[in-house]
Backbone as CSV, one residue per row, in Angstrom:
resi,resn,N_x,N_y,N_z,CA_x,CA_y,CA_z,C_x,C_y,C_z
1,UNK,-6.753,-19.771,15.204,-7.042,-18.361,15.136,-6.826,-17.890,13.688
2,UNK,-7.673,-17.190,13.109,-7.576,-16.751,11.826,-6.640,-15.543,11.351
3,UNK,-5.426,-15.576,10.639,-4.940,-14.876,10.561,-5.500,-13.575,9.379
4,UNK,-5.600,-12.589,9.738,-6.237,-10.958,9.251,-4.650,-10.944,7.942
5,UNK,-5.145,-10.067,6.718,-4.119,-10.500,5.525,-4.286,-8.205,6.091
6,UNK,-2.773,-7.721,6.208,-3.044,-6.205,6.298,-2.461,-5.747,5.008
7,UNK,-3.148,-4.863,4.734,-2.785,-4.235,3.609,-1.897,-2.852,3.787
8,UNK,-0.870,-2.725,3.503,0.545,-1.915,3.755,-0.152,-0.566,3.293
9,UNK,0.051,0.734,3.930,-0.172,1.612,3.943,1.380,2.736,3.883
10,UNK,1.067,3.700,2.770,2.060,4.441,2.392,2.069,5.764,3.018
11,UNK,2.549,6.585,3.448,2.897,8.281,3.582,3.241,9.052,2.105
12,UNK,2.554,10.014,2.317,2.728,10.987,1.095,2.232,11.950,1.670
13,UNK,2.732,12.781,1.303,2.652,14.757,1.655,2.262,15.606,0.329
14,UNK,1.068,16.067,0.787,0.423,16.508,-0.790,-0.249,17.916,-0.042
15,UNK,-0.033,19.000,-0.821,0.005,20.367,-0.273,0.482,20.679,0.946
16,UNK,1.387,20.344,1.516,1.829,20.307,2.697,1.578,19.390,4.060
17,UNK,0.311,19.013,3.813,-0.478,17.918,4.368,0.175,16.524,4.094
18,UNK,0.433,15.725,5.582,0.541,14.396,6.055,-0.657,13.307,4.896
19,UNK,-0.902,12.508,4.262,-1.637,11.695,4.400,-0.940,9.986,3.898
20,UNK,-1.675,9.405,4.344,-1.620,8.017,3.994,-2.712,7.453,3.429
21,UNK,-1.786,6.153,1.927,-2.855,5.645,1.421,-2.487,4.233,1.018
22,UNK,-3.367,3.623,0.560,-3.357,2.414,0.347,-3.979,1.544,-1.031
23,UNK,-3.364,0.462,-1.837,-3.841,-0.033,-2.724,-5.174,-0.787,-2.549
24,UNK,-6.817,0.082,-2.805,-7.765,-0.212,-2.404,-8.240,-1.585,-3.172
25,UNK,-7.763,-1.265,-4.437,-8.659,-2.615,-5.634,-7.588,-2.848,-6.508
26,UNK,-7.001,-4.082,-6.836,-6.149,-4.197,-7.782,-7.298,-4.238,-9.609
27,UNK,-6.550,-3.798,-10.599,-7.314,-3.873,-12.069,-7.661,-5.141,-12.029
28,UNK,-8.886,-5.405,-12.367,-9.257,-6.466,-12.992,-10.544,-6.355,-13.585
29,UNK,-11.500,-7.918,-13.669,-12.454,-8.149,-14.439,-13.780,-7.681,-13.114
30,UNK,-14.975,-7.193,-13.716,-15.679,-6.604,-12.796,-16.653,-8.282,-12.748
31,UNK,-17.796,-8.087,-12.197,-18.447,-9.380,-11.696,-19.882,-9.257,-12.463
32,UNK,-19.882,-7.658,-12.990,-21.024,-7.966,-14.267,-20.967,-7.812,-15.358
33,UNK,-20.892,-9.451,-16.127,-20.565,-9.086,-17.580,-19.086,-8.736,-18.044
34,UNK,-18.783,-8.677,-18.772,-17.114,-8.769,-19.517,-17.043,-7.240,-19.567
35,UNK,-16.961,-6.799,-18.118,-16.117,-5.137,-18.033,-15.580,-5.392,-16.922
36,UNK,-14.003,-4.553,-17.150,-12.810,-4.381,-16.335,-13.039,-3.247,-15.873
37,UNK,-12.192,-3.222,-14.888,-12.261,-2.369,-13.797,-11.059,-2.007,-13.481
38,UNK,-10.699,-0.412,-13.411,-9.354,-0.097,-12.726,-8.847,-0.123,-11.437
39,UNK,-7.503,0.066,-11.285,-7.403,-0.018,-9.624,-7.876,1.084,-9.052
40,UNK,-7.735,0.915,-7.901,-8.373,2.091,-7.000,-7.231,2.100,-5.735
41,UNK,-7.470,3.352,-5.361,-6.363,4.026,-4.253,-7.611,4.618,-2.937
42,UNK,-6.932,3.937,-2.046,-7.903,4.984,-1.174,-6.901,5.471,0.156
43,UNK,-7.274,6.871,0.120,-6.250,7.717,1.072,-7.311,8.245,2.246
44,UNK,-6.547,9.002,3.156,-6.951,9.235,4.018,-6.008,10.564,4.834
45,UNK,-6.352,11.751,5.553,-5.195,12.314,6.286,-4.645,11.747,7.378
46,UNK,-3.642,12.041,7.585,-2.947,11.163,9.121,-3.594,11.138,9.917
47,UNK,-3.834,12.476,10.302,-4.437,12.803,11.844,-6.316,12.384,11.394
48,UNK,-6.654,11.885,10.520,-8.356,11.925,10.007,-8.298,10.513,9.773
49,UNK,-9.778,10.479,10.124,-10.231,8.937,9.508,-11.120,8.653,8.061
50,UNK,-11.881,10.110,7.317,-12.613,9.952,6.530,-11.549,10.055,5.088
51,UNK,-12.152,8.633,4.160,-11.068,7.956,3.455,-12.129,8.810,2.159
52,UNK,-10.950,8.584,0.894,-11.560,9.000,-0.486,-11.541,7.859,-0.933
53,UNK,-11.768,7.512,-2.044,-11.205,6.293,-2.940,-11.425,6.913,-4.340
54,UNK,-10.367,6.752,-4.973,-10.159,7.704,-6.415,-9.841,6.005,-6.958
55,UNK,-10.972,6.042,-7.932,-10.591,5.318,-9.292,-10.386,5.398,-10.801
56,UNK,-9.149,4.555,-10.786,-8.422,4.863,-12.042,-9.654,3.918,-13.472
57,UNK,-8.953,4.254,-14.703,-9.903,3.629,-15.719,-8.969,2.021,-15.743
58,UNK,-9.518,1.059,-16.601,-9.177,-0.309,-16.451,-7.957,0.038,-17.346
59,UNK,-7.394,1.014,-18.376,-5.754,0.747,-19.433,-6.103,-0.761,-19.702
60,UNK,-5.014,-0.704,-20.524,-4.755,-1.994,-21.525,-5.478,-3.190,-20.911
61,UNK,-5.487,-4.349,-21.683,-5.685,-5.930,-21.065,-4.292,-6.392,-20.802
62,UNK,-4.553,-7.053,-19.500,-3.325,-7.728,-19.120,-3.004,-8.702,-19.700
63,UNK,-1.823,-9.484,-19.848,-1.337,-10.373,-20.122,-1.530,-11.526,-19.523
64,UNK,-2.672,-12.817,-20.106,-2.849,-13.867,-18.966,-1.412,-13.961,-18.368
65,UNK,-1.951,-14.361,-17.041,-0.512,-15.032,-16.143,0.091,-13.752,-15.430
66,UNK,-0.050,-12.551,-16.139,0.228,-11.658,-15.638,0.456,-11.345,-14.243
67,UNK,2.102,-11.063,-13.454,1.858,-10.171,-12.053,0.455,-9.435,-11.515
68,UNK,0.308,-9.294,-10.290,-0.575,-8.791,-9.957,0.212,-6.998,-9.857
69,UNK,-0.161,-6.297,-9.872,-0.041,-5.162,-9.394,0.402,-4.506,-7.702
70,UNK,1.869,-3.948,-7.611,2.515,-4.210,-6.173,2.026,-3.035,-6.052
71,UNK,1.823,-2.012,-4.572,1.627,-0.862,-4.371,3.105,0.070,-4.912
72,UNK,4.021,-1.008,-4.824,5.551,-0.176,-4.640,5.923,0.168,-6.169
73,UNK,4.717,-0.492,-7.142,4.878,-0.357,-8.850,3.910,1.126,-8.800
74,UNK,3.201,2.194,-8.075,2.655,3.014,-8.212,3.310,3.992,-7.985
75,UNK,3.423,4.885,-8.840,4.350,6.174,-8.829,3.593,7.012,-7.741
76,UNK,4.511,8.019,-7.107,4.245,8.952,-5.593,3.466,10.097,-6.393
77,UNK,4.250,10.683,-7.421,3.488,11.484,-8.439,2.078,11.136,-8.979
78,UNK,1.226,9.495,-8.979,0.171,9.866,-9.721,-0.877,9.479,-8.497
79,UNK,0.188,9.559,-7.077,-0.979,9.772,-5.718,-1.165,10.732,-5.474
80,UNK,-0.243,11.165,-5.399,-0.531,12.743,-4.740,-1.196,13.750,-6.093
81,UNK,-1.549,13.243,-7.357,-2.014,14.484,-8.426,-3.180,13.664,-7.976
82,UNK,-3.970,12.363,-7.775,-5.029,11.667,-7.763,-5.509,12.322,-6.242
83,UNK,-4.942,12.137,-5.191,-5.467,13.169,-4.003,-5.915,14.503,-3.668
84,UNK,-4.964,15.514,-5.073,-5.070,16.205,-4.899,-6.400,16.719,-5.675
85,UNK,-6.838,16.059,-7.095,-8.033,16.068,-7.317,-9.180,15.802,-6.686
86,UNK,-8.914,14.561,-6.183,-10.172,14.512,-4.996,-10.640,15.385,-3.888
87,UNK,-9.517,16.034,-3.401,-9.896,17.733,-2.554,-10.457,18.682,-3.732
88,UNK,-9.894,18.642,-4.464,-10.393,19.490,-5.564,-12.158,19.440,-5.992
89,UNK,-12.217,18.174,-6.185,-13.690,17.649,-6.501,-14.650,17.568,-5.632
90,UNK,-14.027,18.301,-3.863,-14.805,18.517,-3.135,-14.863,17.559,-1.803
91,UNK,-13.510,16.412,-1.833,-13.597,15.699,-0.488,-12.615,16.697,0.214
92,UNK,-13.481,17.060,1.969,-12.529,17.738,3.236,-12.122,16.527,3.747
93,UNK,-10.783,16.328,3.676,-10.042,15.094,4.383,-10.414,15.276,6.051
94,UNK,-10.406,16.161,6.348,-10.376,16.559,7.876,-11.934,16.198,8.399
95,UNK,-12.540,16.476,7.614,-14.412,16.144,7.721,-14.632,14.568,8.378
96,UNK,-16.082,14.670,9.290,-16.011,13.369,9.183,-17.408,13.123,8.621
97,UNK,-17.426,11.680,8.098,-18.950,11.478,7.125,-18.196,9.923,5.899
98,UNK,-18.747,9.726,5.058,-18.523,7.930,4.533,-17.556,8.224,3.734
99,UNK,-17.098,7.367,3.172,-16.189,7.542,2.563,-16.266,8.187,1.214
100,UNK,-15.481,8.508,0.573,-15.587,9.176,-1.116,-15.298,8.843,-2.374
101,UNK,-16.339,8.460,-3.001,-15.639,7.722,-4.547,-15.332,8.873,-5.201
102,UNK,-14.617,9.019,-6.008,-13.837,9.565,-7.250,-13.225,9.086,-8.320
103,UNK,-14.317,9.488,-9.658,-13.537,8.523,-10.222,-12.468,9.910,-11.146
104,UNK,-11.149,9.346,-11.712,-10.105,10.270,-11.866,-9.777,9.270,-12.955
105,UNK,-8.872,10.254,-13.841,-8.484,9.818,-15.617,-7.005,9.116,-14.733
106,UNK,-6.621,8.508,-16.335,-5.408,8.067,-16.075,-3.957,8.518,-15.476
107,UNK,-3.751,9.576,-15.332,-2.672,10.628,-14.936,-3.235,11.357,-13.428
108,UNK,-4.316,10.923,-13.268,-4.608,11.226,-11.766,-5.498,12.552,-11.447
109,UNK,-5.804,12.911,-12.707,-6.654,14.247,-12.791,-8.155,13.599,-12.604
């Protein structure tokens, strides 16, 4: 039987609102051509199923050998300013319909 790999999902409360999110894309190298790619976060409200996905820019080059990136190395502060832009930019968490790219600067704006 094939074991399913789950990806750990966090709680955060951003304007008063329940939501949970998760480390969607760790930084790396993209698949066209020599451009990197930042991580990406994708949240969702508790009680809702329609997800955002806010992506960050690629920052520095890593260090070959380099750690991968843990969810628990992401500050609560640059989810909830990155969520809260994405309502801002026009995703209704509560809505239902596909999911939402966003892309957002480094500090989560």
């Amino acid at each position: 039987m094939a074991r399913t790999k789950q990806t750990p999902e966090f709680e955060i409360e951003v304007g008063g609102e329940p939501f949970v999110w998760r480390l969607h894309r760790q930084p790396g190298w993209s698949s066209d051509g020599n451009e990197r790619h930042g991580m990406a976060i994708a949240a969702r409200h508790k009680e809702a199923q329609r997800e955002a996905v806010m992506e960050f820019p690629p920052g520095p080059q890593p260090r070959y050998g380099a750690p991968q990136l843990k969810p628990s190395q992401i500050a609560p502060e640059l989810v909830a300013k990155a969520i809260a832009s994405a309502m801002a930019a026009g995703w209704d968490p509560l809505s239902r319909g596909k999911t939402v790219a966003i892309v957002v600067d480094a500090s989560g704006a």
